[in-house]
C-alpha positions as CSV (number, residue, x, y, z in Angstrom):
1,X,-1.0,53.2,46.7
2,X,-0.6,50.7,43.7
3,X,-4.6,51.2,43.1
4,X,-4.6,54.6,43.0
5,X,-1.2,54.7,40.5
6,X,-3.1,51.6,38.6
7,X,-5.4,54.4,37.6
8,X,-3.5,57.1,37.2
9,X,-2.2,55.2,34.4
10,X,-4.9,53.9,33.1
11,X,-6.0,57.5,32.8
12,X,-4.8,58.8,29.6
13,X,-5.8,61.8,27.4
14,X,-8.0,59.9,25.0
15,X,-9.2,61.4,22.1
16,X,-10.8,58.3,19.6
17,X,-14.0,57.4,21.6
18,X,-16.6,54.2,20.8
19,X,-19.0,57.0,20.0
20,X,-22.2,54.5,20.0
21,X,-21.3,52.8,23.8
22,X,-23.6,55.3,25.5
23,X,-22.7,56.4,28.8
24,X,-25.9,56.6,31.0
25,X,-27.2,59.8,32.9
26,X,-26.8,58.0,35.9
27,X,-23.0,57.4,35.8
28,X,-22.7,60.9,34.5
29,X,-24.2,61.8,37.6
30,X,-22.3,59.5,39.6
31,X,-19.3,61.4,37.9
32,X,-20.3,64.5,38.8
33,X,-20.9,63.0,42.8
34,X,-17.2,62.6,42.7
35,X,-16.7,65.9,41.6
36,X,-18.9,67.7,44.2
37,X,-17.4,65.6,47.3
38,X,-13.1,66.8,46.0
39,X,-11.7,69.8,47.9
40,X,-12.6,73.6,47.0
41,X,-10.3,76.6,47.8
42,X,-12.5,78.1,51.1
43,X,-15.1,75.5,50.5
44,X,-17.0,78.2,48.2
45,X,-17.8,75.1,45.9
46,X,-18.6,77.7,42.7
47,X,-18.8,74.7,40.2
48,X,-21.5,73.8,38.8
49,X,-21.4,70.9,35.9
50,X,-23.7,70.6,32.3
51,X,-24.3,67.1,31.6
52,X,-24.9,65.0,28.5
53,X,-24.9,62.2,26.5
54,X,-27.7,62.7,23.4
55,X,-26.4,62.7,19.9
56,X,-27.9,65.9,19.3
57,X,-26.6,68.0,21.9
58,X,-23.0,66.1,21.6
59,X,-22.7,67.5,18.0
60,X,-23.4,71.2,19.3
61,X,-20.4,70.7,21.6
62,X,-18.4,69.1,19.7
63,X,-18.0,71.6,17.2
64,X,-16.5,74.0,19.7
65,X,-14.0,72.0,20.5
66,X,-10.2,71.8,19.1
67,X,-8.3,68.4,19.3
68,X,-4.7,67.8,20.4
69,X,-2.6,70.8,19.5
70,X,0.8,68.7,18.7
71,X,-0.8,66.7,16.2
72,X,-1.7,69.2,13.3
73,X,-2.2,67.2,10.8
74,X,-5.6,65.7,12.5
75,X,-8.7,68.1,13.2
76,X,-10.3,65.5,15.9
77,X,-12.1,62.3,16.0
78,X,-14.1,61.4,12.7
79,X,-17.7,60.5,13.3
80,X,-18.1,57.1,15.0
81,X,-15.2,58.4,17.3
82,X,-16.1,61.2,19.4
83,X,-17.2,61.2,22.6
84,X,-20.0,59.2,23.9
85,X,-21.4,61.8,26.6
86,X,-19.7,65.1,28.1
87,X,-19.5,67.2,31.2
88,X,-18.9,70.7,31.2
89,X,-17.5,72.4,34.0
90,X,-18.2,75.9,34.6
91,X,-18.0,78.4,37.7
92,X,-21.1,80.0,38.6
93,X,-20.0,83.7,38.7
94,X,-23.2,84.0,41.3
95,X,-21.0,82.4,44.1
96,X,-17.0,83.1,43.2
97,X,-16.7,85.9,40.6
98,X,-12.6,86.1,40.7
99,X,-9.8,83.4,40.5
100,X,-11.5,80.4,40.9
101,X,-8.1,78.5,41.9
102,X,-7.5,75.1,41.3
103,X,-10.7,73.7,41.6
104,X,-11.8,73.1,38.1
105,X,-8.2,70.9,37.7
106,X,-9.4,68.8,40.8
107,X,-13.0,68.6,39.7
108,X,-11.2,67.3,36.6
109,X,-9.0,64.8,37.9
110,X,-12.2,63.0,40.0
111,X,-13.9,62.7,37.3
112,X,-11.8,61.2,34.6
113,X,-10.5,59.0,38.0
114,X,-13.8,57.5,38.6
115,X,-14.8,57.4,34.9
116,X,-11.3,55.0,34.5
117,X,-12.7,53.4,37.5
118,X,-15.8,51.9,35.6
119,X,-13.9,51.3,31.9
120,X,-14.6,54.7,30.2
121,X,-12.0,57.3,29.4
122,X,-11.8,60.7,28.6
123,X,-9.8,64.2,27.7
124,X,-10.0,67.5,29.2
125,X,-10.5,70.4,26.9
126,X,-9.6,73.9,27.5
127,X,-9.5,74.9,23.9
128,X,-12.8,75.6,23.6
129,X,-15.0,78.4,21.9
130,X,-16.6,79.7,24.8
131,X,-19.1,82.2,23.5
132,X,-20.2,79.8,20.7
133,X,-20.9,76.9,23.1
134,X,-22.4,78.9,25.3
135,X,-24.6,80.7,22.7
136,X,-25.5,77.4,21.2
137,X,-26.4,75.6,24.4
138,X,-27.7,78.5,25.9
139,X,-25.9,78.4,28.8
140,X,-26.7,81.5,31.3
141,X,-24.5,84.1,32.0
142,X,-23.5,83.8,35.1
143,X,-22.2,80.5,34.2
144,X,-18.4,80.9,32.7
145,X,-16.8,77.8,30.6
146,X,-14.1,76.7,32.9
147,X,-13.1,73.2,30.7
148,X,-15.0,70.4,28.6
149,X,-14.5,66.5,29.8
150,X,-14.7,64.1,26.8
151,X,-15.8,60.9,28.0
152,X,-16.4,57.8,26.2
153,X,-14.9,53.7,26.0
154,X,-11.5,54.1,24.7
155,X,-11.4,53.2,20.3
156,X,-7.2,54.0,20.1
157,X,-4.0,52.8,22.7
158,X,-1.9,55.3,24.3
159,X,1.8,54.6,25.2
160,X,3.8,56.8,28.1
161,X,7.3,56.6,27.3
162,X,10.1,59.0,28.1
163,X,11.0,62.0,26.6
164,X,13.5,61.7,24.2
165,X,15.6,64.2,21.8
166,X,13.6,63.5,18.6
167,X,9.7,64.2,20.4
168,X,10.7,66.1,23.6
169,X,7.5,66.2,25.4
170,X,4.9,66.2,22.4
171,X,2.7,63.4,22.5
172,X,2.6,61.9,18.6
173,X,1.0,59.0,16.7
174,X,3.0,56.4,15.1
175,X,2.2,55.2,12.4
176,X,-0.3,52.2,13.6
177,X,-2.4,55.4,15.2
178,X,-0.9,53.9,18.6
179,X,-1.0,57.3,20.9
180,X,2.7,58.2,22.7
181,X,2.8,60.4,25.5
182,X,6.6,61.6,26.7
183,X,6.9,62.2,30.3
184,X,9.9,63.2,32.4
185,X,11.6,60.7,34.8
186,X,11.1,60.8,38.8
187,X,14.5,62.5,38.9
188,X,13.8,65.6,36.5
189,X,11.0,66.6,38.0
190,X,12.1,66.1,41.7
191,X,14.2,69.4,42.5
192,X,16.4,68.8,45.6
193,X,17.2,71.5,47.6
194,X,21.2,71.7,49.4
């Protein structure tokens, strides 16, 4: 288990990206491949995934995306530090038109998993302006906007580090831009029953 809880913690929510290491079309289909072989409630396998990793398309995404809720004081990586290439996730209304379950989070997880696998990182994004995105990229209808993955080589260091009383369990940025995440101990989040 130590190579699968290796990447666990190597997979952190990045959000400062090495904007100009590309990521190639093969390993963002490669990424995907991961994706499409993780579970789906009845096997229905409604996801269906939007690719890329050209400048031009990037920005269009980008700027329907919001950045890191608990830090309000910084509206997302500057240019040089966005993401390298996405992948959005959406469920293709065609083939599951109701609760789509967990699958988008497992979808998610593969992903960033095998993407921490080959030296990249990335951060999932749910805040996302849906309509605009999908009105600039043109996106059909039956195609909803489940979540954006931002993927690129990692430009900042993130710390996990307990929760304390002066943070709780918002992530914040010291003031060397190092990255802490707060996470509960084994024992809070284990709840024995007597």
């Amino acid at each position: 288990m130590s190579n699968v809880k290796e990447l666990i913690l190597k997979n952190r929510s990045i959000r400062r990206f090495k904007e100009n290491e590309i990521i190639s079309t093969e390993i963002l289909k490669a990424l995907v491949e991961l994706a499409r072989l993780s579970p789906s409630a009845s096997n229905k396998q409604p996801l269906k995934y939007i690719i890329s990793n050209e400048s031009e398309r990037n920005n269009k995404i980008f700027k329907h995306l919001s950045w890191a809720g608990y830090l309000s004081d910084w509206s997302g990586p500057v240019e040089g530090e966005r993401p390298a290439a996405y992948i959005i996730i959406c469920n293709d209304k065609r083939i599951d038109n109701g609760n789509i379950d967990c699958d988008h989070g497992i979808a998610a997880q593969s992903i960033l998993l095998g993407a921490v696998e080959l030296g990249y990182n990335g951060c999932i994004i749910a805040s996302v302006n849906r309509s605009a995105l999908c009105n600039d990229l043109a996106i059909p209808d039956h195609l909803s906007v489940l979540l954006v993955l931002a993927l690129g080589a990692a430009n900042e260091q993130v710390r996990i580090e307990p929760t304390d009383g002066e943070h709780g369990i918002k992530y914040w940025r010291d003031e060397n831009s190092v990255h802490h995440v707060p996470k509960r101990s084994l024992d809070e989040v284990i709840f024995i029953l007597y």
